[in-house]
C-alpha positions as CSV (number, residue, x, y, z in Angstrom):
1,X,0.0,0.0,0.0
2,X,1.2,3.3,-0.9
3,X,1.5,6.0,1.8
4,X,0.7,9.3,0.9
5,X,3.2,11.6,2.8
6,X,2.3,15.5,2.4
7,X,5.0,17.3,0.3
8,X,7.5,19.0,2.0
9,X,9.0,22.5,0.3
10,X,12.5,22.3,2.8
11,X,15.7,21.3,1.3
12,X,14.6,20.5,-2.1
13,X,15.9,20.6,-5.7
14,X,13.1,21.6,-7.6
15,X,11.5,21.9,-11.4
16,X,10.4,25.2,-11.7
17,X,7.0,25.8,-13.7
18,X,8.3,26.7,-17.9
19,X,6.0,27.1,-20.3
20,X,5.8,24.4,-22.8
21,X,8.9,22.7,-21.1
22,X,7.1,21.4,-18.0
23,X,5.0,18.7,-19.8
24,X,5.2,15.0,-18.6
25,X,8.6,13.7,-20.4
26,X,10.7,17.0,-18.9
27,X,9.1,16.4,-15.6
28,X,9.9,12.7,-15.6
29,X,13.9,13.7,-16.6
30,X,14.0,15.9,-13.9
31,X,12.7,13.0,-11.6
32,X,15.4,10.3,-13.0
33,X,18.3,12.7,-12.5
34,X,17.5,13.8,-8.8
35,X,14.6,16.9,-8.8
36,X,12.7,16.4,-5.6
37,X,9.4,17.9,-6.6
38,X,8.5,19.1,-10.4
39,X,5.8,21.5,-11.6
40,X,4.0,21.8,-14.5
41,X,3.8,24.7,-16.8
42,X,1.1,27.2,-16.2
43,X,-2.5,26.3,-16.9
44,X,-5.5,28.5,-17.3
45,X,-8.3,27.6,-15.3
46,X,-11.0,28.5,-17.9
47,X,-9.0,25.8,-20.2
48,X,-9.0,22.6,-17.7
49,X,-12.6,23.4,-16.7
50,X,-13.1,22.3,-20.2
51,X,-11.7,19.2,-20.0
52,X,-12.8,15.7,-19.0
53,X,-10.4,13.7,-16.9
54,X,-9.9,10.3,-18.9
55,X,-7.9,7.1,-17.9
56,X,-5.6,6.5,-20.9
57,X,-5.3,2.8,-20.4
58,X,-2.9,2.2,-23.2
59,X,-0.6,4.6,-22.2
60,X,-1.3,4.0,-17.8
61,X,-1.7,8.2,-17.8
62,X,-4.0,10.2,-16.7
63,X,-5.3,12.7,-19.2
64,X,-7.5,15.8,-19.1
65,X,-8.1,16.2,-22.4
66,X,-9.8,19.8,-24.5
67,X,-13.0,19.4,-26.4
68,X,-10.9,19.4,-29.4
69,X,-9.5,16.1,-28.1
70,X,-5.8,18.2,-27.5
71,X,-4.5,16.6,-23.8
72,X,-3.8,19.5,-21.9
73,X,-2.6,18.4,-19.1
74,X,-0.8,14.6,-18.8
75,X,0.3,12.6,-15.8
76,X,0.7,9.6,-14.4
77,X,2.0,7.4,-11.2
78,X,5.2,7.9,-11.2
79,X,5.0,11.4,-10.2
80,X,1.6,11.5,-8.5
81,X,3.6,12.0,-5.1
82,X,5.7,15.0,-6.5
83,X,4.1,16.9,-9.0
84,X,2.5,20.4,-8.3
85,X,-0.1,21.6,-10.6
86,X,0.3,25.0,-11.5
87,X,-2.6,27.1,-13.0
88,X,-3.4,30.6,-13.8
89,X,-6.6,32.1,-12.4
90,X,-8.1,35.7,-11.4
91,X,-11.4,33.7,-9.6
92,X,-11.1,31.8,-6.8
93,X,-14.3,29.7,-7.5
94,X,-12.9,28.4,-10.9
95,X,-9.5,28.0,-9.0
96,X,-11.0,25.9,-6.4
97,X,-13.2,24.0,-9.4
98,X,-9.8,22.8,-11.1
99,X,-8.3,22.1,-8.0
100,X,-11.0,19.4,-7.2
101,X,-10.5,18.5,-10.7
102,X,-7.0,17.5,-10.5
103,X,-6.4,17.2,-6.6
104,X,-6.3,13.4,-6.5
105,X,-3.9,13.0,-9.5
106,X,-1.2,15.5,-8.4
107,X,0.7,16.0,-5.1
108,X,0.0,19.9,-4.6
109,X,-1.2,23.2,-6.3
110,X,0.4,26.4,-7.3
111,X,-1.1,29.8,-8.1
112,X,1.1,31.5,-10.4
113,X,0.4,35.1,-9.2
114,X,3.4,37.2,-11.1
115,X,2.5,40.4,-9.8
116,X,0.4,39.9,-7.2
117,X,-3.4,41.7,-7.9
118,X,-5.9,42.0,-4.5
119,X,-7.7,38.8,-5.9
120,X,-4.7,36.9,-5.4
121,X,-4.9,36.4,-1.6
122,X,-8.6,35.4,-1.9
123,X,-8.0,32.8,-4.1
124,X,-4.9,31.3,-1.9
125,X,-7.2,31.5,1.2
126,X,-10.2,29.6,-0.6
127,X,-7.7,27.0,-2.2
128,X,-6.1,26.2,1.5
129,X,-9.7,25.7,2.6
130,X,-11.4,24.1,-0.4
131,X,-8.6,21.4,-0.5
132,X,-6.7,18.4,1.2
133,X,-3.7,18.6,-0.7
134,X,-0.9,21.7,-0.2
135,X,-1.5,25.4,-1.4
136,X,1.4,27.0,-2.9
137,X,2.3,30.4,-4.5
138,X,5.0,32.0,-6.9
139,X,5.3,35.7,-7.1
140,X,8.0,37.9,-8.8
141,X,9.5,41.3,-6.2
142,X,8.0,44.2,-6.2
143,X,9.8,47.4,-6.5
144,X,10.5,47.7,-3.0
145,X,11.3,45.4,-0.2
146,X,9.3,46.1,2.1
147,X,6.4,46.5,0.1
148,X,7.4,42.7,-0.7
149,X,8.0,41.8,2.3
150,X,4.7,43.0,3.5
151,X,3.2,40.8,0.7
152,X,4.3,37.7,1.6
153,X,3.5,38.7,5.0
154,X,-0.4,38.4,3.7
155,X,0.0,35.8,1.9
156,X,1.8,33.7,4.5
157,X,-1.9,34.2,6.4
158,X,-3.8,32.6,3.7
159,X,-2.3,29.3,5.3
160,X,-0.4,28.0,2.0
161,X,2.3,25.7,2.6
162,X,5.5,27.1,0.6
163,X,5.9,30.7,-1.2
164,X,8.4,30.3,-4.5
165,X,9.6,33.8,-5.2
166,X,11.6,34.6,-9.0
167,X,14.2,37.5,-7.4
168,X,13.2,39.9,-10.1
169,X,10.9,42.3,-10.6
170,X,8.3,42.4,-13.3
171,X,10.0,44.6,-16.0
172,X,13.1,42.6,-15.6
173,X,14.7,40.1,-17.7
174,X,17.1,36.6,-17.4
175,X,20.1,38.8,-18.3
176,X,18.9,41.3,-15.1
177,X,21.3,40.1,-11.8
178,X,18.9,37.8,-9.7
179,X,17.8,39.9,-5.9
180,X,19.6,37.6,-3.6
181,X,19.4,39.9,-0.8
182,X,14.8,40.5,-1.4
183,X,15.0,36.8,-1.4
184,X,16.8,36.8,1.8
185,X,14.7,39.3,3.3
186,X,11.5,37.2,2.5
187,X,13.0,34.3,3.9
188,X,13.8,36.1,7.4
189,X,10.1,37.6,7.7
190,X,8.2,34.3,7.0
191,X,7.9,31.0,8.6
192,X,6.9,29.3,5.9
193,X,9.2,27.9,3.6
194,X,10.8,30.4,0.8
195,X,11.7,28.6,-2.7
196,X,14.7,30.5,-4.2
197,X,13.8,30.8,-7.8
198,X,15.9,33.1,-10.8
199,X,19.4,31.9,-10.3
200,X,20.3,30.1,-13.3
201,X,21.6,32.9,-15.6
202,X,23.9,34.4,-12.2
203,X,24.7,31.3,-10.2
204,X,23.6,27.7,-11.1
205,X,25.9,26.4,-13.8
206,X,26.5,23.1,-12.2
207,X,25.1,21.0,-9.4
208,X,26.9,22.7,-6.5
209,X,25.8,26.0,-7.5
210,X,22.5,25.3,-6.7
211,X,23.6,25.0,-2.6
212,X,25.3,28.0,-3.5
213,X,22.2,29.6,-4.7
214,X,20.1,28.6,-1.8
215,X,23.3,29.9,0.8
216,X,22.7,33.7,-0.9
217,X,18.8,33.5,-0.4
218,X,18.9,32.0,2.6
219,X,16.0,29.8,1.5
220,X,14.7,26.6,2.0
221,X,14.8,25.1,-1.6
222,X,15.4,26.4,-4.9
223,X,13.6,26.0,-8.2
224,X,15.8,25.4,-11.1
225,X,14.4,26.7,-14.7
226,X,16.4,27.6,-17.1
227,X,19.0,25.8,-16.3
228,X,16.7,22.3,-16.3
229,X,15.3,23.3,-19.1
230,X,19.3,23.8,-21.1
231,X,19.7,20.2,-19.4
232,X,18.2,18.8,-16.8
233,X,20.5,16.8,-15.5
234,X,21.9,19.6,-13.7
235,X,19.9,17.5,-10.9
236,X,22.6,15.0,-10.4
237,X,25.0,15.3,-7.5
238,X,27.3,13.1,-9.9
239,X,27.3,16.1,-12.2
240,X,25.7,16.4,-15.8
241,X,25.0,13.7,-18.7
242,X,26.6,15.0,-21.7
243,X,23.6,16.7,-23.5
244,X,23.6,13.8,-26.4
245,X,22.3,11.3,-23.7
246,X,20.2,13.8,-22.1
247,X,18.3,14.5,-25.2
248,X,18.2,10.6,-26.3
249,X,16.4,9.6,-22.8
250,X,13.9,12.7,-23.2
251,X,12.6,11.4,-26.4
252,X,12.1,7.7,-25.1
253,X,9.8,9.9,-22.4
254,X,8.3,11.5,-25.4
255,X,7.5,8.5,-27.3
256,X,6.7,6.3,-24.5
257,X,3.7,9.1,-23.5
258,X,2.9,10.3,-26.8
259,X,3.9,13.7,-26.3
260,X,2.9,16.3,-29.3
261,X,5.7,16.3,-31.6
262,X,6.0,20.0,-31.6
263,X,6.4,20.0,-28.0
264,X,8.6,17.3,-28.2
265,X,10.5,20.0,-30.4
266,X,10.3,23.0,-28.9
267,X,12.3,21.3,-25.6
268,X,14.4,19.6,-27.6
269,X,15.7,23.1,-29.6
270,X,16.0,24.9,-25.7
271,X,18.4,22.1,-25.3
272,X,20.2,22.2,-28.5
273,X,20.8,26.2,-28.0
274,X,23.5,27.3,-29.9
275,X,24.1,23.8,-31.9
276,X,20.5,24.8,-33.4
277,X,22.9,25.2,-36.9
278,X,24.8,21.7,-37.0
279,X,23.2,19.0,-39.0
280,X,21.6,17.6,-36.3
281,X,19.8,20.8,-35.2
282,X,19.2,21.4,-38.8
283,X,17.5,18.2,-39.2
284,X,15.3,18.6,-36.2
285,X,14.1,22.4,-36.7
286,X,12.8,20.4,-40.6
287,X,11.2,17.5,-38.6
288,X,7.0,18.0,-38.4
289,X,6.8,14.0,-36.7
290,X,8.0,12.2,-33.9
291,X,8.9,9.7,-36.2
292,X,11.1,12.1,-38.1
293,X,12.7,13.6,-34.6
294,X,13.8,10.0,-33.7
295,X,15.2,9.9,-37.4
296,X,17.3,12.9,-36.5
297,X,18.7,11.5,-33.1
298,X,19.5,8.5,-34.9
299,X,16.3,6.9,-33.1
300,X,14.4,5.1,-35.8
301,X,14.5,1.7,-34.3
302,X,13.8,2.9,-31.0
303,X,10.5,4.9,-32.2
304,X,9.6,1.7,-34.0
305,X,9.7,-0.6,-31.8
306,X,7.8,1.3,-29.0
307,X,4.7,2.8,-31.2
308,X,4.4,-1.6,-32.0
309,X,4.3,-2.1,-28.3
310,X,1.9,0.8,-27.1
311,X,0.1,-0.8,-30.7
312,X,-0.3,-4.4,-29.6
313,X,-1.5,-3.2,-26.0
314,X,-4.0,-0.8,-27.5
315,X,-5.1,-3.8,-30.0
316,X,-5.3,-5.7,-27.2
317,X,-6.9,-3.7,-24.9
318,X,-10.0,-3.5,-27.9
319,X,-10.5,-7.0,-28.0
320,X,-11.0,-7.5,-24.7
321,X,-13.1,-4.7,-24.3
322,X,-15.4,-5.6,-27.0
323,X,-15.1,-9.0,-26.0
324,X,-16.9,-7.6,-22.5
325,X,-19.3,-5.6,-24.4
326,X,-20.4,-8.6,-26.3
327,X,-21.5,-10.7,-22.9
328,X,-22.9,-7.8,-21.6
329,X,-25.1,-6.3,-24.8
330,X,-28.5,-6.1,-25.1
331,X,-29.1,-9.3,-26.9
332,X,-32.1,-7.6,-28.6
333,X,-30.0,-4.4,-30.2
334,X,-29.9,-4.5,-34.1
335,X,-26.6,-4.4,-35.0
336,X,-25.0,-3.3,-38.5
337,X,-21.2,-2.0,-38.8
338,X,-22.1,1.2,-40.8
339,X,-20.5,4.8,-40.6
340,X,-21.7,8.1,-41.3
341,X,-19.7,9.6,-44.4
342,X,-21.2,13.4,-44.9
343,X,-19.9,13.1,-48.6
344,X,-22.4,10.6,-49.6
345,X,-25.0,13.6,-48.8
346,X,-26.5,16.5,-49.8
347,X,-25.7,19.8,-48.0
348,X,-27.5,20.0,-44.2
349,X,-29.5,16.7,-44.7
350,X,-28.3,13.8,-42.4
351,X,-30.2,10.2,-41.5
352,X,-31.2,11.1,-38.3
353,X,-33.6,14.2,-39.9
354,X,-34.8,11.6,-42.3
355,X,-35.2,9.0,-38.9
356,X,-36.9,11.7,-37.4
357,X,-39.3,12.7,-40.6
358,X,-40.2,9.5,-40.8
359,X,-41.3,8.7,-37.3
360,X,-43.5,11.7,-37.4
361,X,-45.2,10.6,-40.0
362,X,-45.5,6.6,-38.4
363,X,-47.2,8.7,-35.2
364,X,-44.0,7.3,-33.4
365,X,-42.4,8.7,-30.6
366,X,-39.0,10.7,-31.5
367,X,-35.8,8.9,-31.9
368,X,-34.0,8.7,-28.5
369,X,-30.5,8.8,-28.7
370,X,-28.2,7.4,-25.6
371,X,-24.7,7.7,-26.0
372,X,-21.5,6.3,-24.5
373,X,-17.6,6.8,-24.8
374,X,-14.9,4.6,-24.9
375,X,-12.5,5.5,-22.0
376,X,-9.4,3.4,-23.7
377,X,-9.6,5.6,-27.0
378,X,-11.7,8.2,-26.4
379,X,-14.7,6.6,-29.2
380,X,-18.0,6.8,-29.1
381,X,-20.9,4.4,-29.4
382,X,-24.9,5.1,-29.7
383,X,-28.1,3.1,-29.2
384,X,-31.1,4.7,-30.8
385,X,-34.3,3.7,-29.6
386,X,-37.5,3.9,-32.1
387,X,-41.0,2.2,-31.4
388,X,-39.5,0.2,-28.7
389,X,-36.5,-1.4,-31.2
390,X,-33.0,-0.6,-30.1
391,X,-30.3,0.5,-33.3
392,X,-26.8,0.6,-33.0
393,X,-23.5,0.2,-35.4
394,X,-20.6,-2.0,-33.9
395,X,-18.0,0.9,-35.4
396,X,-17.0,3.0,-33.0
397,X,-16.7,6.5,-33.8
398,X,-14.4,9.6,-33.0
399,X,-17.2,11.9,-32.3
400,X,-20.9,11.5,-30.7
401,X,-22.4,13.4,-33.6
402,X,-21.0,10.3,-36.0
403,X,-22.2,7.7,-33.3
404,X,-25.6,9.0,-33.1
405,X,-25.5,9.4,-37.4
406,X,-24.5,5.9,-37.8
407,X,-27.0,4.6,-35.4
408,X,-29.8,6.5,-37.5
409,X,-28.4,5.0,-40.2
410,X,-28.9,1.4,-39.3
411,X,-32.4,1.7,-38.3
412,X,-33.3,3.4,-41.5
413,X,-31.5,0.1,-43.5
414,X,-33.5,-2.0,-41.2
415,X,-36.8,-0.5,-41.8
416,X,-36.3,-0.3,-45.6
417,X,-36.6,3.4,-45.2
418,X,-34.6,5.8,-47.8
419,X,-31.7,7.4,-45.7
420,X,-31.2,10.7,-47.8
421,X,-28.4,10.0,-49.6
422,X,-27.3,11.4,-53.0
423,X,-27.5,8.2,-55.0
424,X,-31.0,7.5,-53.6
425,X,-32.3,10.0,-56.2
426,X,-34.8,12.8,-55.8
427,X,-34.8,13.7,-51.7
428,X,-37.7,14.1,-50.7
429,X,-36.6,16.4,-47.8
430,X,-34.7,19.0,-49.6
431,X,-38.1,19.7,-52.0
432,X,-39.7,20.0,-48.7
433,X,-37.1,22.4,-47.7
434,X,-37.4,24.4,-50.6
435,X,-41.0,23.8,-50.4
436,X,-40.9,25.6,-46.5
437,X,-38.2,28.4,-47.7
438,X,-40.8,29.2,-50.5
439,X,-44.3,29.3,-48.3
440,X,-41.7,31.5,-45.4
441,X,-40.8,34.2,-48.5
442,X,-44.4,34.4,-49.7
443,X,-45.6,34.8,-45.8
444,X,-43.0,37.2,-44.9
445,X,-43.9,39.1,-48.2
446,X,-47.4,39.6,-47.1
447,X,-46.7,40.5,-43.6
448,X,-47.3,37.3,-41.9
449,X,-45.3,35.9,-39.2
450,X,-45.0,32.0,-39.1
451,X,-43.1,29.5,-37.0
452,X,-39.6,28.3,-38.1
453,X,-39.5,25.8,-40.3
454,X,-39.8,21.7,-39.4
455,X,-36.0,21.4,-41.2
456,X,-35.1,23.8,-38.6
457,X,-36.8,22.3,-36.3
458,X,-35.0,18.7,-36.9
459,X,-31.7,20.5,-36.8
460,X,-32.7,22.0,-33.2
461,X,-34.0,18.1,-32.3
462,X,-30.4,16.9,-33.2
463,X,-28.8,19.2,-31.4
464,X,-30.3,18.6,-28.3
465,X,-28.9,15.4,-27.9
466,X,-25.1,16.5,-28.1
467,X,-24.8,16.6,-24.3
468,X,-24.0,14.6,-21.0
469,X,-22.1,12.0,-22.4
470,X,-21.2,9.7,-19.8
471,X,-18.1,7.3,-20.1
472,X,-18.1,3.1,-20.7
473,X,-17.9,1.6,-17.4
474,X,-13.8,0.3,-16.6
């Protein structure tokens, strides 16, 4: 059994939040070559309240993944105990939403406040009090000390477990020297624990510096950045990996969790810096695949061999969950394997308007439509139900507008009922249409006002059904 020990911010070594750098492979690195805690980059809150939290079986992740099916934020057991979960947010009750969202998949969360705003404080305090897991904060020094010293003074009473303060101020750069000595003066004022962040362009070249770093803050930890993010095995009390090696075992993290090649890029180039113009870095600014980026790194067998593995588990991860679906199925659902191909018809006229038409004029009840998706690969199945007869296609499909289409379709074939499409001939709905669109001009014409039509009617009825998709059971 796993014991979940509360994270500690004293004498740690950690990843600090970079945008686009802190995704899943870089915060796994840092792990393997000695970080004690890693963050993620910044996430907006009004993004993950978007997303749906899905267990990626095939890849043994954890992803919260966008409407638009992007994975926005990836994790997974190896760093359940260590990760912080840093998000962006001006509202405390959509803070405190994503926290609940995420709070039993990461091991803390971090409000990035910059420069502070009055909100800030609020949102700490509700977050400290909404939650189980720790509340932390990073800030950037204001223009005076002891108007940041009074600062972290409030924010110390929100009850958060660890402040990380970047010794610069907002208008300043990398190439500005780091405030060692408002660093210092935070970490005499507070109780809590101060996390030293900003010292990789003045003091951290090597693993020893980073002792250094935390000596001339007086703080409890520091947060590496840019420094992890030129190589992050500046971790290793052993000293460095030559970059080659560091770069090679980041994209076996990349391929193992599928990580978007043009994230897998954009770390890879911070790493490559200056040897962006050899052959090598010329190959992988050309590169638009992860297959092509292993090419580069002289990876191709590697990249090979793993997409066959995570293949054969996801193959086999299919069969045996349609294997279960077949004992458990409604032995009375007519089944077809049909899919819904918009290019087979006209312009705005689908099966399920001609479904719907046509139960209308039976005196049936409207179609129902229920639903499900696929937790392993995100697919989607639906079951529609018309005078008591249950429809569905055995193809599963990527969105629950297809599903719901292909259902339609196979209880139109079934019935011997036309399905609209082009090489049925005349379509009886669009003359309808035109039909409606005509009677509307004339009406509107003379003055009159009428309802909408029944096409838009259908449309509206489709629509409807587009929400509340729950998930297969695991």
């Amino acid at each position: 059994m796993t014991v979940n020990t509360p994270l500690c911010f004293r004498g740690k070594n950690i990843l600090a939040p970079m945008v686009r750098v802190g995704t899943l492979p870089m915060r796994l690195l840092a792990l393997d070559y000695g970080a004690d805690i890693v963050y993620c980059e910044e996430l907006i809150d009004i993004k993950m309240l978007q997303c749906k939290r899905v267990i990626n079986e095939v890849l043994e992740t954890v992803d919260f993944v966008a409407p638009n099916e992007r994975v926005v934020f990836r994790t997974c057991e190896r760093e359940r105990h260590c990760v912080v979960f840093q998000m962006g947010s001006a509202d405390a009750e959509r803070a405190l939403a994503v926290a609940k969202l995420v709070e039993s998949d990461v091991a803390g969360i971090d409000i990035n406040m910059g420069c502070p705003k009055e909100y800030s404080t609020k949102i700490l305090t509700t977050l400290v009090k909404g939650i189980c897991k720790p509340v932390t904060c990073k800030i950037r020094i204001l223009p005076s000390v002891e108007d940041t010293v009074n600062l972290v003074k409030r924010i110390e009473k929100t009850g958060i477990a660890a402040i990380a303060v970047h010794g610069r101020k907002k208008e300043e750069r990398p190439q500005h020297p780091v405030h060692c000595d408002v660093i210092k003066a935070i970490s005499e004022a507070v109780s809590i624990p101060v996390i030293a962040n900003g010292g990789s362009h003045d003091f951290i070249k090597e693993y020893m510096d980073i002792e250094t770093f935390r000596k001339a803050t007086d703080a409890s930890s520091v947060m590496i950045a840019r420094a992890a993010m030129w190589n992050p095995s500046i971790f290793r009390k052993e000293g460095p990996f030559p970059l080659k090696e560091v770069m090679q075992d980041y994209i076996k993290y990349a391929v193992r969790y599928d990580n978007h090649y043009t994230n897998t890029k954009y770390c890879l180039c911070q790493m490559l810096r200056e040897q962006l113009e050899t052959t090598q870095g010329k190959k992988l600014h050309a590169a638009q695949s992860t297959q092509e980026i292993c090419e580069a790194f002289e990876m191709a067998d590697f990249y090979e061999e793993t997409t066959a593995v995570l293949e054969a588990k996801k193959t086999s991860l299919e069969t045996k969950i349609q294997d279960e679906d077949d004992q458990i199925e409604d032995p009375d659902v007519i089944k077809m394997a049909v899919r819904f191909d918009k290019r087979e018809y006209p312009p705005q006229i689908t099966p399920k308007m001609y479904l719907l038409e046509w139960c209308r004029k039976e005196k049936h009840p409207q179609p129902v439509y229920e639903t499900v998706q696929r937790p392993l690969d995100r697919l989607f199945c639906s079951v529609v139900t018309v005078a008591d007869q249950k429809y569905r296609s055995t193809l599963w499909d990527k969105s629950k507008k297809l599903a719901e289409q292909a259902a339609a379709i196979v209880c139109l074939r079934t019935l011997g009922v036309p399905e609209g499409k082009l090489c049925e001939g005349e379509n009886h709905l669009i003359n309808k249409r035109k039909r409606e669109d005509l009677e509307h001009l004339n009406n509107r014409d003379h003055g009159k006002d009428i309802a909408e039509p029944s096409h838009k009617k259908a449309n509206f009825t489709e629509e409807t059904s587009d929400m509340n998709v729950p998930q297969m059971p695991r």
